[in-house]
C-alpha positions in Angstrom: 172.5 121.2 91.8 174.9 124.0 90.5 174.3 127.4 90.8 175.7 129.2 87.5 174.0 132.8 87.9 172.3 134.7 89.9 170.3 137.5 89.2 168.6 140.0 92.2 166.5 143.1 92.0 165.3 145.1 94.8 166.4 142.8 97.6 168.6 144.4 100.5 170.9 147.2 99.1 170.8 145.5 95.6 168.5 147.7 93.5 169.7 145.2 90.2 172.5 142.8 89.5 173.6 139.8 88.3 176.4 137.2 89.7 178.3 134.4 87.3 179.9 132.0 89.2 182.9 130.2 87.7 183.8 126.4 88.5 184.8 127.2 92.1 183.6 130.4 93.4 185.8 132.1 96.4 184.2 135.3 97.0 187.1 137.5 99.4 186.0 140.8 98.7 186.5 143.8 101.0 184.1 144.9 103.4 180.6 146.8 102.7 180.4 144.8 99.3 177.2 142.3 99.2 179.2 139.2 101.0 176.3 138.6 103.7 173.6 139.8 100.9 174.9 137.2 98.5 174.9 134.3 101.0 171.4 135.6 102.4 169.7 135.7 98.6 171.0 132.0 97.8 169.6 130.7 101.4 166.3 132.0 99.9 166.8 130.3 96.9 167.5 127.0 98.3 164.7 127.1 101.0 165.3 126.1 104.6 165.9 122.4 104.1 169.1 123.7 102.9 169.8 125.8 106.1 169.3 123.0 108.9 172.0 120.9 110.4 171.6 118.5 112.8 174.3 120.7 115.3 175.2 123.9 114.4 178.8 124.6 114.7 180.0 127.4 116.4 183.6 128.6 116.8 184.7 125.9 120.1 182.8 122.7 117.6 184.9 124.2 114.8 188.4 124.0 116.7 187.6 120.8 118.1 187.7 119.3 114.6 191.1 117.7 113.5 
């Protein structure tokens, strides 16, 4: 699955907007723009099967890795 657009209205501090993602998506913005709001309106989308892992990583895990 690829996401191309995404559209919201009313949801968090988005009263209406829409987002085109290009082939690779970084999104680096500044702070106080819709980073967190973005990520929480395409968890939504994809449902909670998306969100699981089977260990969540947390900053230690993360370092760990080589």
């Amino acid at each position: 699955m690829k996401i191309r657009r995404l559209e919201l209205a009313s949801f968090r501090s988005v009263a209406e907007g829409e987002i085109v993602f290009p082939g690779h998506p970084v999104n680096n913005s500044r702070n106080s723009v819709g980073k967190s709001t973005l990520c929480e309106a395409l968890g939504l989308l994809l449902g909670p099967d998306h969100l699981s892992r089977s260990k969540s990583i947390d900053e230690h895990g993360y370092l760990e890795r080589h």
